[in-house]
C-alpha positions in Angstrom: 138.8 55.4 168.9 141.9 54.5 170.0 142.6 54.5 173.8 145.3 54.1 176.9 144.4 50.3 178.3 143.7 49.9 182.3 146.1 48.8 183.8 144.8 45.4 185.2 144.4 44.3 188.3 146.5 41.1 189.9 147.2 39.7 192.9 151.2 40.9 191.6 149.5 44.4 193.3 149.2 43.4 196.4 153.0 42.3 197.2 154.2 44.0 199.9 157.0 46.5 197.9 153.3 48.2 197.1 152.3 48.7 200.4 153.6 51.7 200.9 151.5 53.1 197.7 148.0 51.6 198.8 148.8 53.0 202.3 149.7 56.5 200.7 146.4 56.9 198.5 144.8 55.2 201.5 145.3 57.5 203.6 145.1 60.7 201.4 141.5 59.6 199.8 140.6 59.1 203.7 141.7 62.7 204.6 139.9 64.6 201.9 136.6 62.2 202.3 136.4 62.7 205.9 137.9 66.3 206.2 136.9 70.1 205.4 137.9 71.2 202.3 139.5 74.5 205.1 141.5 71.7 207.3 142.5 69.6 204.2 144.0 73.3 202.7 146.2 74.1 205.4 147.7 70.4 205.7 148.4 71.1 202.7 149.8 74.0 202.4 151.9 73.3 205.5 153.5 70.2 203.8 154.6 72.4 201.1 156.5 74.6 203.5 157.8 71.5 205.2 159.6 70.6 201.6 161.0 74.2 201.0 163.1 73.7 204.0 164.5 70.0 203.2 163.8 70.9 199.3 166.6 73.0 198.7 167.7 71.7 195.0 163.9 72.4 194.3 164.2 75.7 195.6 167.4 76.3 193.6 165.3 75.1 190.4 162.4 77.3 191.1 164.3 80.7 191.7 166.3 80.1 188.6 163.2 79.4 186.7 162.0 82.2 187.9 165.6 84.5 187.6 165.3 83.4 183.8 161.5 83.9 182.6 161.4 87.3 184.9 164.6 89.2 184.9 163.0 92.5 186.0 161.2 91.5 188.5 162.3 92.1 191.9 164.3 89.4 193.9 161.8 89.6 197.0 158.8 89.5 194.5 160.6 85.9 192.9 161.0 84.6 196.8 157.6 85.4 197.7 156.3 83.8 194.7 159.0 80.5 195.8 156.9 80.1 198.8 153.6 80.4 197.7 155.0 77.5 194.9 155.8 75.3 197.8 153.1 75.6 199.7 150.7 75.3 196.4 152.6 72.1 196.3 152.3 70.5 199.0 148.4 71.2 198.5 148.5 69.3 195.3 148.9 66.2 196.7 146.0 66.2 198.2 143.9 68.2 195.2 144.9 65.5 193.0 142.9 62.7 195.9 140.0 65.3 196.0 140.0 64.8 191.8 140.4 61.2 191.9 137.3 60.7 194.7 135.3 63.6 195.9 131.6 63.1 194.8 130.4 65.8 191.8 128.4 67.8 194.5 132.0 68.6 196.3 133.9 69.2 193.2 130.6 71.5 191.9 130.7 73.4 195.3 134.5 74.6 195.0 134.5 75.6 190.9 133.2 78.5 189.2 133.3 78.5 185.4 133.4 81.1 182.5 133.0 80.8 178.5 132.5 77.0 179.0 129.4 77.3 176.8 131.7 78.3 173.6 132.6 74.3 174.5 129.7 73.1 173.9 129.0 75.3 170.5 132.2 73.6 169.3 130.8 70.3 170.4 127.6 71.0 168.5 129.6 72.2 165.3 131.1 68.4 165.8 134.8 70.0 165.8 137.4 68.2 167.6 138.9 71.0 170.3 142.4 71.0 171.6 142.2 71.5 175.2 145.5 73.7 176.0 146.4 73.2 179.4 149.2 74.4 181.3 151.0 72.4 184.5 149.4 74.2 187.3 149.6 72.5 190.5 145.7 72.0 190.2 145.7 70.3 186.9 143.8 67.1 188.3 141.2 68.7 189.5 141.0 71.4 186.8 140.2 67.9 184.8 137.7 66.4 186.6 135.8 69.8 186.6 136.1 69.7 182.7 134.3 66.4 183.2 130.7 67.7 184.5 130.3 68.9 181.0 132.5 68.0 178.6 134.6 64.7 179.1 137.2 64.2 176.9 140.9 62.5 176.0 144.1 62.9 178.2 147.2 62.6 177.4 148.6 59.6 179.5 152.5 58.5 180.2 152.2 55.0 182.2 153.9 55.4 185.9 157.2 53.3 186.7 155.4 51.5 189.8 152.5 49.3 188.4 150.6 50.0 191.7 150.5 53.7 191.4 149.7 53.3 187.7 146.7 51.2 188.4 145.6 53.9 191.0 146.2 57.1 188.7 144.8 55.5 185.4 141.8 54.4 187.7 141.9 57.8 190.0 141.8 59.7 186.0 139.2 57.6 184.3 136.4 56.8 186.6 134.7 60.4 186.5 134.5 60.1 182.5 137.7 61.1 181.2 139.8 58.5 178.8 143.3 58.2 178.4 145.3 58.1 175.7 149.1 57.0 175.2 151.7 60.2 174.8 153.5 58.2 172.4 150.0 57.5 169.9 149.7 60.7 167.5 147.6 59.0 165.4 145.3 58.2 167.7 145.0 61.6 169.2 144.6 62.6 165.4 141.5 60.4 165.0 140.0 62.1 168.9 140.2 65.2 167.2 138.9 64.5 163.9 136.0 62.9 165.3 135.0 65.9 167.2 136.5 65.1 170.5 138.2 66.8 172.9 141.9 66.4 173.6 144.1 67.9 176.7 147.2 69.1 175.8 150.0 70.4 177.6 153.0 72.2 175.3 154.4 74.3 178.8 157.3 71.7 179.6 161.0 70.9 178.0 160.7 67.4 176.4 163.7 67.6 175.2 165.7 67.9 172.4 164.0 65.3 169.7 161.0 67.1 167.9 161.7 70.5 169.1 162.1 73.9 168.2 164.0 76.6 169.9 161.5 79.3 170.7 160.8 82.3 172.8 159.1 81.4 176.0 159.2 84.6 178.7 162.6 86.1 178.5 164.2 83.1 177.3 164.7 83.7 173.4 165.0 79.7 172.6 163.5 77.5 174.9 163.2 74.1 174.2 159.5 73.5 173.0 157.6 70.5 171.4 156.3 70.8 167.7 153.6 68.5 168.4 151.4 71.3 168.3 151.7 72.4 164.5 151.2 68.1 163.9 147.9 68.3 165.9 146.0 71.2 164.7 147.7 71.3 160.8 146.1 67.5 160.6 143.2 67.6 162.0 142.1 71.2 161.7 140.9 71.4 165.3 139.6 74.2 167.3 142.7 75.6 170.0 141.1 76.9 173.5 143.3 77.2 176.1 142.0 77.2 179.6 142.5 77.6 183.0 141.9 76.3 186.8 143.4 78.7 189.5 142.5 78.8 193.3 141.6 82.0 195.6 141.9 80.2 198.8 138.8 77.5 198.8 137.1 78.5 195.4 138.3 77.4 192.1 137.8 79.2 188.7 137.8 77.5 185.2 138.5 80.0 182.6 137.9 78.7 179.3 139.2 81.1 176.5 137.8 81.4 172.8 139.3 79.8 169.6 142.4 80.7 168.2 142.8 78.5 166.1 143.4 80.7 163.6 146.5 82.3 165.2 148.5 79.6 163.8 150.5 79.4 160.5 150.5 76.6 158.3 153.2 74.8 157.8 155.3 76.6 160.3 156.2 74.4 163.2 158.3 77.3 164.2 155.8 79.9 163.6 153.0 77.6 165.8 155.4 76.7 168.6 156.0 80.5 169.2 152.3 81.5 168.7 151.3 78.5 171.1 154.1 79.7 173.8 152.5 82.8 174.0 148.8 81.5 175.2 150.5 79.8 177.5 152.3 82.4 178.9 149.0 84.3 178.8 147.7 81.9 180.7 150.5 81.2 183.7 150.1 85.1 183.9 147.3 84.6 185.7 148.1 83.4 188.7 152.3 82.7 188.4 152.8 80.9 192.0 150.4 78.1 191.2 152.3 77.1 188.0 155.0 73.8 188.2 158.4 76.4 188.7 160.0 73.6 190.5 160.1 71.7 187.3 163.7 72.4 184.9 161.6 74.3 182.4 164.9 75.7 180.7 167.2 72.7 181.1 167.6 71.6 177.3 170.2 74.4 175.3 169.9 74.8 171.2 173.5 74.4 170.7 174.0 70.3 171.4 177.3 71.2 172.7 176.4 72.8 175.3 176.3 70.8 178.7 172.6 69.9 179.8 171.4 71.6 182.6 173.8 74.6 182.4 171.3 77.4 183.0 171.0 75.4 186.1 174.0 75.6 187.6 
């Protein structure tokens, strides 16, 4: 099975341009340890607020986002759901410490689940299942409550500072998930075809090379990867997409049925628009906890046309 390598540890770790990092995940992992899940939500929540006032090119992204994959709904509605963005933001940071070092019992206590038995049937039937995920602001704990039954692959792009690296591959893995380069199709081929699970995320622009141009809300051809019709036509995997939103301190993992057989064969086009729409189905349900403040829409069909445009 191939697999993402940990990052070693060195003494290279320790210099102090890193400080800053260990003191940052320091201090978070000591906050949600020693502090109510209640307390730990409104820092949270308040740090999000305090970036929509000195975030205002984030703000721009995320009511253009939002102008663009909702143009009937109301502009109050879009603002309202701005804020909530931020604020779910600014919680993230510390749901992605509770992920990387609350004990099972705590993560158990805030998750409810439904449909995760179909899973396990799949499991049983020794089919490989590709987890579709979408960027919610929860997504690391989401993961780590897929762990307490059914521990799987994810998709891994190394970070730029080797200290934070060594802290997220660590913070990812040490609950029973693996990691697996972005970059390694073949080896995600080989999770899948040995009846693994794999968690995928098709919801962002990656840009131009091995795209389509597809419908993704109100946006006739958004930018969106193909890597989906290359995973399921080649390994003919089971497709579940699920889940993880909050209602204030309780989180619910949804876990939908197969549809794998939604998707055309040999159709990259026909799979990336098929696989657009369960993911909208699934940012539908609950829109403000979704990553608007990421440039969803930045990449145009025509290669002509200026990057970023739709964001000006």
């Amino acid at each position: 099975m191939s697999k993402y390598p940990a990052p070693k540890f060195s003494s290279a770790l320790l210099h102090p341009k890193y400080w800053g990092v260990w003191f940052g995940f320091g201090f978070l992992f000591a906050i949600v340890t020693l502090l109510p899940y209640k307390v730990t939500y409104k820092l949270g929540r308040s740090l999000g607020l305090l970036g929509l006032k000195l975030g205002k090119s984030r703000t721009h992204v995320a009511r253009r986002n939002l102008e663009l994959a909702f143009p009937e709904m109301e502009s109050s509605e879009r603002e309202a759901i701005i804020v909530e963005n931020f604020k779910n933001s600014g919680l993230a940071i510390f749901e992605t410490a509770m992920a990387w070092v609350w004990p099972d019992w705590r993560v158990e206590k805030h998750f409810s689940y439904e449909n995760k038995q179909h899973i396990l049937d799949l499991a049983e039937e020794g089919r490989g299942v590709l987890v579709v995920c979408v960027h919610a602001l929860n997504l690391e704990l989401t993961a780590r409550a897929f762990t307490s039954f059914a521990p799987g692959y994810g998709v891994y792009r190394p970070h730029n500072n080797p200290a934070y690296d060594f802290i997220q591959h660590w913070g990812r893995t040490n609950n029973g998930n693996q990691m697996i380069d972005r970059k390694d199709v073949k080896g995600m081929l080989r999770v899948l075809r040995k009846g693994e699970r794999l968690w995928y995320m098709p919801d962002h622009d990656y840009n131009r090379n091995k795209s389509v141009f597809v419908p993704f809300f109100a946006v006739p051809d958004a930018c969106t990867t193909i890597g989906s019709d290359i995973l399921i036509s080649a390994s003919k995997c089971a497709v579940v997409t699920a889940s993880g939103f909050r209602t204030y301190n309780n989180y619910h993992l949804q876990i939908d049925n197969d549809i794998s057989d939604q998707f055309p064969k040999k159709d990259p086009v026909g799979v990336a628009t098929v696989m657009n729409k369960a993911v909208e189905r699934v940012i539908l349900r609950c829109i403000p906890q979704w990553m608007w403040l990421h440039k969803r829409f930045k990449t145009m069909e025509d290669p002509n046309v200026k990057k970023g445009i739709r964001y000006d």
